[in-house]
C-alpha positions as CSV (number, residue, x, y, z in Angstrom):
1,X,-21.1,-16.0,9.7
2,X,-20.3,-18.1,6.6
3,X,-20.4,-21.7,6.3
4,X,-16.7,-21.8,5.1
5,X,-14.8,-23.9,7.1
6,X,-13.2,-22.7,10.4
7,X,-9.2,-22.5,10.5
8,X,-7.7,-21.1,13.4
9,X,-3.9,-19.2,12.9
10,X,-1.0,-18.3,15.0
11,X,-1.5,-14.6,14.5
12,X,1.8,-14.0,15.8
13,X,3.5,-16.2,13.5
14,X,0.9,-15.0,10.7
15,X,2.6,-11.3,11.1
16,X,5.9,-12.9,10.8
17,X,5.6,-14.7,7.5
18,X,1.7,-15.2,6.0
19,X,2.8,-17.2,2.9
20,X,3.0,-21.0,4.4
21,X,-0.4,-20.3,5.9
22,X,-1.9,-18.7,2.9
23,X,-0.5,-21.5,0.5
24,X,-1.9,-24.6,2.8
25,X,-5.4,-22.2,2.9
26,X,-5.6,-22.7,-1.0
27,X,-5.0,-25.9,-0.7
28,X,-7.3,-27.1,1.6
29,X,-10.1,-23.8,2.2
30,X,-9.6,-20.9,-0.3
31,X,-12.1,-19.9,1.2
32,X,-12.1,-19.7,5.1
33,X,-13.4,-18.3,8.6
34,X,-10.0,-17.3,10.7
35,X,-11.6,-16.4,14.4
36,X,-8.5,-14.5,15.2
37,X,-9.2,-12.5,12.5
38,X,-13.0,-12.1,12.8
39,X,-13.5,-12.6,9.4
40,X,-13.7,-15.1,6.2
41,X,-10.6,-14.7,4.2
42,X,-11.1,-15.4,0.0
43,X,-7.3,-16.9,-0.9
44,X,-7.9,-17.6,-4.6
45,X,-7.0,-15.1,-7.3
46,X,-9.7,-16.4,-9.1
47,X,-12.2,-15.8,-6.4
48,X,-10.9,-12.3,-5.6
49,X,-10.6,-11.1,-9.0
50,X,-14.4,-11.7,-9.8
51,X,-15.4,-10.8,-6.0
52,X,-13.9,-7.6,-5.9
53,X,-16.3,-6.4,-9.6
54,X,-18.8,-7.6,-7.3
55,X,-19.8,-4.5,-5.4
56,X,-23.7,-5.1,-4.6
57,X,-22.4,-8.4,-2.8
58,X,-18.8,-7.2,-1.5
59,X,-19.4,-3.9,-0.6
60,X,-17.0,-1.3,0.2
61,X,-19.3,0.8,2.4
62,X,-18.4,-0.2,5.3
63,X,-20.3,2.2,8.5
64,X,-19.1,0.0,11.5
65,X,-15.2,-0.4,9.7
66,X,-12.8,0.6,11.4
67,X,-11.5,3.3,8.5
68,X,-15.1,4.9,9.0
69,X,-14.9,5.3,12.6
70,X,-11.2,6.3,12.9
71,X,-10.5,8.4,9.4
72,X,-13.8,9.1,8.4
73,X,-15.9,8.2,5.4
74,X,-13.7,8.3,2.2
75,X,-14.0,7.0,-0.8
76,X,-12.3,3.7,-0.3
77,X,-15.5,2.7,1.6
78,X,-17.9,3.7,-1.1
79,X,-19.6,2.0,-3.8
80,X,-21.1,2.7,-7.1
81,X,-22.0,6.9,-7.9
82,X,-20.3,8.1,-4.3
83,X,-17.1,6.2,-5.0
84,X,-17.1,7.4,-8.7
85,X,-17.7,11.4,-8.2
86,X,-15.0,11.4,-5.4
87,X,-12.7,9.2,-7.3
88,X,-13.2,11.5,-10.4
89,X,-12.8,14.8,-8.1
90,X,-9.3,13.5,-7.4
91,X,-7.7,12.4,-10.7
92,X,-6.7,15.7,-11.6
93,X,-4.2,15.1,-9.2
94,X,-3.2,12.0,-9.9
95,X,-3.6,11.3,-13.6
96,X,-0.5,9.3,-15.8
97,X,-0.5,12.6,-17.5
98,X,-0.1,14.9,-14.1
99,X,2.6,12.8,-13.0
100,X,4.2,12.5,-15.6
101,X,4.4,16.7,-16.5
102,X,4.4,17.6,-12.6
103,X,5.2,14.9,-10.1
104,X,8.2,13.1,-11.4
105,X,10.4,16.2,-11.5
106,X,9.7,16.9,-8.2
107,X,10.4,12.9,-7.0
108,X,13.5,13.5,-8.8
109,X,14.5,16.2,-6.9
110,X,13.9,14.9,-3.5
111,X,16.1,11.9,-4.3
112,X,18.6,14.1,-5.5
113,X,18.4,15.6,-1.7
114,X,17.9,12.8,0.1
115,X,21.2,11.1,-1.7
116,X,23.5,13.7,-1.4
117,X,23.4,13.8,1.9
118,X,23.6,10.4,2.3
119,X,26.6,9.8,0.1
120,X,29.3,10.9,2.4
121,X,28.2,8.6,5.3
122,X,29.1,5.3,2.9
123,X,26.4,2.8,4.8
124,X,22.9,3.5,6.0
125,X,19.2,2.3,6.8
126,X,17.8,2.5,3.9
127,X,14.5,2.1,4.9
128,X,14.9,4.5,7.9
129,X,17.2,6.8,5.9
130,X,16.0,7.0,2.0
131,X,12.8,4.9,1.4
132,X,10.9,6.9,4.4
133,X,11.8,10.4,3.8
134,X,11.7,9.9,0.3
135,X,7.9,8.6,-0.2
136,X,6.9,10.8,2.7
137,X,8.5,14.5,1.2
138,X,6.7,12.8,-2.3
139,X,3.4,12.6,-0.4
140,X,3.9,15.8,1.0
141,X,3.8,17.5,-2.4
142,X,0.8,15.2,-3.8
143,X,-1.5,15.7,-0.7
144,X,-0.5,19.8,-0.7
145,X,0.5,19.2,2.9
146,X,3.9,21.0,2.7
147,X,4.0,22.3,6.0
148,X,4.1,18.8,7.5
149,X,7.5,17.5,8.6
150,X,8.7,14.0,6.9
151,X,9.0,12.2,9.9
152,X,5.0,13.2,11.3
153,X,3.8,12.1,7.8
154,X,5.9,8.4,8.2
155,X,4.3,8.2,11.6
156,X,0.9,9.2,11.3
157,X,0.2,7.5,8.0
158,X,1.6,4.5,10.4
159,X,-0.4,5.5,13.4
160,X,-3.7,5.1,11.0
161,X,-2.4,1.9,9.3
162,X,-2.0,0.4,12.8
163,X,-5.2,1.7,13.6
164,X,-7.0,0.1,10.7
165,X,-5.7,-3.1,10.5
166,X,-6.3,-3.1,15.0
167,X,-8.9,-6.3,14.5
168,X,-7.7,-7.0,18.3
169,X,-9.0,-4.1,19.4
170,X,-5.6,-2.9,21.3
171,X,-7.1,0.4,23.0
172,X,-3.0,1.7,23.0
173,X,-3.0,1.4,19.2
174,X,-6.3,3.0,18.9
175,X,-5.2,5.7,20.8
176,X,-2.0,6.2,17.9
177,X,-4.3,6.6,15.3
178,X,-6.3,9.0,17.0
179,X,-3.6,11.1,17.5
180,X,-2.3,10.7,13.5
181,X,-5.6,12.0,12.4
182,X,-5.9,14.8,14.8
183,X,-2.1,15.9,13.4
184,X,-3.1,15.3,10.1
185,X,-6.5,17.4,10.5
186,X,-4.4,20.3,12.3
187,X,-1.9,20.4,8.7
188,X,-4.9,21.1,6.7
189,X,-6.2,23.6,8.8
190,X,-3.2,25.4,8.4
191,X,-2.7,25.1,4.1
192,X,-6.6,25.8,3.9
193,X,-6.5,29.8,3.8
194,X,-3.5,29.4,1.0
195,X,-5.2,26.7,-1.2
196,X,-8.6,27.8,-1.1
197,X,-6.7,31.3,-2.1
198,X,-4.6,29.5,-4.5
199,X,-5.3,26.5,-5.4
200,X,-2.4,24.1,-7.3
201,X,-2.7,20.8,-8.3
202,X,-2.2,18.6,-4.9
203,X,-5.0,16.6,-3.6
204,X,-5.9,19.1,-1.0
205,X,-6.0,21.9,-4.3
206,X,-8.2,20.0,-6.5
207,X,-10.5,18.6,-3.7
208,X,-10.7,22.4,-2.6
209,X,-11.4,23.7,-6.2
210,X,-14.1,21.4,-7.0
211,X,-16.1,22.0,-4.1
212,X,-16.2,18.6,-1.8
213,X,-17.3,19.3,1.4
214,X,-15.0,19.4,3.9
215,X,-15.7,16.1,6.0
216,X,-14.9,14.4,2.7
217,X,-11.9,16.7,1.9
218,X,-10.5,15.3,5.4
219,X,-11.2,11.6,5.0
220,X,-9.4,11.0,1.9
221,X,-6.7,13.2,2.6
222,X,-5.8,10.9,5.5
223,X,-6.7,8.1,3.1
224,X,-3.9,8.7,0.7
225,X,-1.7,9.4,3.8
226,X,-2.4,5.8,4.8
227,X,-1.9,4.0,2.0
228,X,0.3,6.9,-0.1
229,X,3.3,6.4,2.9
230,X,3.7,3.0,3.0
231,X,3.5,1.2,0.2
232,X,6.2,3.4,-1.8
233,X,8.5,3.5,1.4
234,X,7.8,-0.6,1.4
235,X,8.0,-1.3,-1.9
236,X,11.5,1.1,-2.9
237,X,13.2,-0.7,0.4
238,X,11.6,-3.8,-0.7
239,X,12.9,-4.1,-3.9
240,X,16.5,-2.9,-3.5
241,X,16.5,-5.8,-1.0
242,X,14.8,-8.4,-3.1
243,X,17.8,-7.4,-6.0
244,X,20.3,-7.1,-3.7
245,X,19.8,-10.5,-2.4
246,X,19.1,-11.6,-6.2
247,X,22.6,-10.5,-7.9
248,X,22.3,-12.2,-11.1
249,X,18.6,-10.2,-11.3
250,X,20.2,-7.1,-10.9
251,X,22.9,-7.6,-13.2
252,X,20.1,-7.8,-15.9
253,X,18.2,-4.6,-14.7
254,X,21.3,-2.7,-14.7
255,X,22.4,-4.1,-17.8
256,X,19.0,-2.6,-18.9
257,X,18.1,-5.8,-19.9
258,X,14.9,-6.2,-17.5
259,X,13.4,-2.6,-16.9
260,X,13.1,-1.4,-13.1
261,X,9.5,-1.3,-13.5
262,X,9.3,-5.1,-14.2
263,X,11.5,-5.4,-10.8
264,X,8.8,-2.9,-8.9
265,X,6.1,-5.1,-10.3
266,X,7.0,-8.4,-9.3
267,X,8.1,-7.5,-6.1
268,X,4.4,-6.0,-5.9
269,X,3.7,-9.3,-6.6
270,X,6.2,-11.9,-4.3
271,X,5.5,-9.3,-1.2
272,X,2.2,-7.7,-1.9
273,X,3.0,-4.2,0.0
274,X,-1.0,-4.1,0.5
275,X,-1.9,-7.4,1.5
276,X,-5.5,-7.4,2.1
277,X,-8.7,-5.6,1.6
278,X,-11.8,-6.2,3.5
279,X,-15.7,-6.2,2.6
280,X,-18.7,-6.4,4.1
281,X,-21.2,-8.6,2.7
282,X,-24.4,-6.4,1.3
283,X,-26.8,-9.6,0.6
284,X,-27.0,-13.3,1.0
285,X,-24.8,-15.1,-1.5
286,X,-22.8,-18.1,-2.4
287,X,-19.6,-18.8,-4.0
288,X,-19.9,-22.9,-4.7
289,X,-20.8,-24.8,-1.3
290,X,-20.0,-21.7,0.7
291,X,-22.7,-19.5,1.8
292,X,-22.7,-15.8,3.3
293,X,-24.5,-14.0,5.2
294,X,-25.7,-10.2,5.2
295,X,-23.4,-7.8,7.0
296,X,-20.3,-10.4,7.7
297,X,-17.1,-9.5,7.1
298,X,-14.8,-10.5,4.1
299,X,-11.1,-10.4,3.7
300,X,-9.7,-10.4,0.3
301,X,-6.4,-11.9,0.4
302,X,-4.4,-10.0,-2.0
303,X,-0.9,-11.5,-0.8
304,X,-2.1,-15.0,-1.3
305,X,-3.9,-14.3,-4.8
306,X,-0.6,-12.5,-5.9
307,X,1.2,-16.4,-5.3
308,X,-1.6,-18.4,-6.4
309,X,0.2,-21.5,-8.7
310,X,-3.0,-21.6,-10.9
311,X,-1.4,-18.3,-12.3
312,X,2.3,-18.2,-11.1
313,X,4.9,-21.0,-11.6
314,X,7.7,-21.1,-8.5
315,X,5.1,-18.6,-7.0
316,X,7.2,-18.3,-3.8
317,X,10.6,-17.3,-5.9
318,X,11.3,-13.8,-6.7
319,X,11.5,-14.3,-10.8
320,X,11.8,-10.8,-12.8
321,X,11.4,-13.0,-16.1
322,X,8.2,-13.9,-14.9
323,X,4.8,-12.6,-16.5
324,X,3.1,-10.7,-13.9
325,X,0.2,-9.6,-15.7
326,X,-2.1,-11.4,-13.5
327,X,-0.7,-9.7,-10.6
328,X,-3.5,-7.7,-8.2
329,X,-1.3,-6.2,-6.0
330,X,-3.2,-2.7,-6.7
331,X,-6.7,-4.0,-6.7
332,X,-8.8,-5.3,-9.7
333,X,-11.9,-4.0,-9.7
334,X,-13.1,-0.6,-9.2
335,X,-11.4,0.4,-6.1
336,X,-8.3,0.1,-8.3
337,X,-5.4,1.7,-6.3
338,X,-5.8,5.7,-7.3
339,X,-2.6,6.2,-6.6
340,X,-0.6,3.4,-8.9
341,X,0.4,5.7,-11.3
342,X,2.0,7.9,-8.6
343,X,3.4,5.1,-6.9
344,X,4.9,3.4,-10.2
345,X,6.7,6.8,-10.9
346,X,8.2,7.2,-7.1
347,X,9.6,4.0,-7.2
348,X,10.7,2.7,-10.7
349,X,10.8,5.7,-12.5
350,X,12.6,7.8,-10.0
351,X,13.9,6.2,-6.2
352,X,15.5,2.7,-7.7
353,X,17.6,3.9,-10.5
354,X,18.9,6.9,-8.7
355,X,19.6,4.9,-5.7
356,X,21.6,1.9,-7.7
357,X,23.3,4.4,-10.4
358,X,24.4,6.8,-6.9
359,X,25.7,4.7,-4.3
360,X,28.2,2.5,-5.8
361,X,28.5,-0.9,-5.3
362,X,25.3,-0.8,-2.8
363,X,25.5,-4.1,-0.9
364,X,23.6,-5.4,2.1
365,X,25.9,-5.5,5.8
366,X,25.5,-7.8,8.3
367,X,25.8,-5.4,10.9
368,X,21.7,-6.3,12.0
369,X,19.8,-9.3,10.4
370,X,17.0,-7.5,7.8
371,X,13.5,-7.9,9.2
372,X,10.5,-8.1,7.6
373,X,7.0,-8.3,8.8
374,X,3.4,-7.5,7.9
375,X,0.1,-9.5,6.2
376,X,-2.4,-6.8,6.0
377,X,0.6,-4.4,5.2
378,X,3.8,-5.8,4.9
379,X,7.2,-4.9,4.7
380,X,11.0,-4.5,5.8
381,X,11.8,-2.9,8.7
382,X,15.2,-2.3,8.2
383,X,17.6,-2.6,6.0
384,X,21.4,-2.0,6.6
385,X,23.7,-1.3,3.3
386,X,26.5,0.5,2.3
387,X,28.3,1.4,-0.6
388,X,31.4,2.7,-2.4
């Protein structure tokens, strides 16, 4: 293991709310081995952001990862050439120009659905209610998977997240995740004979056209399910709270005086949606008097370089007049989120202003205290509102 100095955490309280732990780690061990964790966790933005470009030390490939083992071997966990043929293979798919000619029109119209049939009731969950059927009937049009139901894409893209981020090894968890990517294999069994026919410009169409073998086809399919669920249905839930709770914010964003992009970004920021990516050490190396070792595990700490007060003033305060071009809450190196575009468009483009400019005088109830939760992943769980 490293010679970085050993911290132990209260992984229960750790889940509940990272950020006091994170902020006393940069102040006393940015950089730090957590044995509940298993790993060495990198805390400093400044550490991250040139770790991360590093990829012949902190290496992606990962062949004993969990991701490997449970979702197969996607991009995500490769480096150099491998990453950047597959990564190139899917940006027809995802490009700023493809969402913006094909994928925002159809964002719009699933929150048209999704509103008006919420509009009668006059209070909801919004997380339970909009933000998850929302990002998950999105993803079902990005990933081709149409035949999939809302609520198995929201729970398998769960079941794999759990899966991934199961450090404990909680065989009952494992066993979720199994049965998310059998599902999710199953769904593209059944759109294969139509977009190999036919193929359109999802994920699963381009991936098919170009010719990536199958085993590959799968793995990142179930990547963007992991990652393509959550952090949409996190961050549109996450940021109608953090205005909600912030009235005088929101007064400027609907004033159009702030845009709702700058409100999606620095929430991405205060509550990093993606919290944490981990690497696995590919040779000796040293970063000042801390020394690694081949083949140990690394943790980079996106939800603590995203408050770091080198870079952020009131780094704990939800601030939408705040520069947040230092922000990494998509990555910063190569591995740059592939999806960001995608994600930008669901959420600031399309979910938050037809949510606010829809359901009139949205507030938050009290009928159930709003819970959050997460450091690997975080976000709310719930979120009771109502309107008119």
């Amino acid at each position: 293991m490293s010679t970085a100095p050993r911290i132990d955490i209260d992984v229960a309280a750790f889940w509940r709310d990272p950020y006091p732990m994170l902020a006393k780690l940069r102040r006393d061990a940015p950089i730090a081995f957590v044995p509940q964790l298993g790993s060495t966790l990198l805390c400093s933005r400044d550490d991250i952001f040139v770790s991360e470009k590093q990829i012949d030390v902190f290496s992606s490939h990962q062949p004993a990862g969990l991701m490997n083992k449970l979702m197969g071997h996607n991009m995500m966990r490769k480096d150099g050439d491998a990453h950047l043929s597959e990564r190139k293979a899917i940006f027809p798919a995802v490009s700023p120009k493809t969402v913006k000619s094909h994928w925002t029109a159809q964002f719009q119209a699933h929150a048209d659905r999704i509103i008006a049939a919420l509009e009668p009731a006059g209070a909801c969950d919004f997380v339970r209610d909009f933000a998850l059927p929302f990002s998950a009937e999105c993803l079902k049009s990005i990933t081709g998977l149409t035949n999939m139901r809302f609520q198995d894409m929201n729970a398998w893209s769960q079941g794999m997240i759990d899966g991934i981020a199961n450090y404990i090894g909680d065989p009952a968890v494992e066993a979720r995740c199994h049965a998310a990517t059998s599902g999710i294999d199953a769904a593209i069994d059944d759109m294969l004979p139509l977009l190999s026919r036919k193929p359109d410009q999802s994920l699963l169409g381009v991936m098919l056209a170009c010719g990536m073998p199958m085993e590959s086809v799968r793995a990142n399919i179930k990547l963007s399910i992991s990652g393509g669920q959550n952090e949409p249905r996190d961050a549109i839930a996450g940021t109608a709270w953090a205005l909600l709770t912030h009235p005088d914010q929101l007064r400027l964003v609907m004033d159009g005086k702030i845009a709702w992009m700058q409100a999606f970004e620095e929430y991405a920021r205060w509550i990093s949606p993606i919290g944490m990516s981990p690497r696995r050490i590919a040779k000796p190396w040293k970063i000042r008097d801390v020394a690694f070792e081949r083949e140990e595990r690394v943790f980079l700490m996106f939800g603590s370089a995203n408050r770091d007060e080198k870079h952020f003033e009131r780094a704990d305060e939800f601030d939408l007049g705040r520069d947040t071009s230092k922000s990494i809450a998509f990555g910063a190196g190569p591995h740059f989120c592939a999806g960001a575009w995608a994600s930008r468009a669901m959420v600031a483009d399309v979910a938050l202003p037809a949510v606010f400019a829809r359901l009139k005088n949205l507030r938050i109830t009290e009928n159930e205290p709003v819970r959050i939760g997460g450091w690997a992943f975080r976000g709310l769980l719930n979120l009771p509102v109502a309107w008119g």
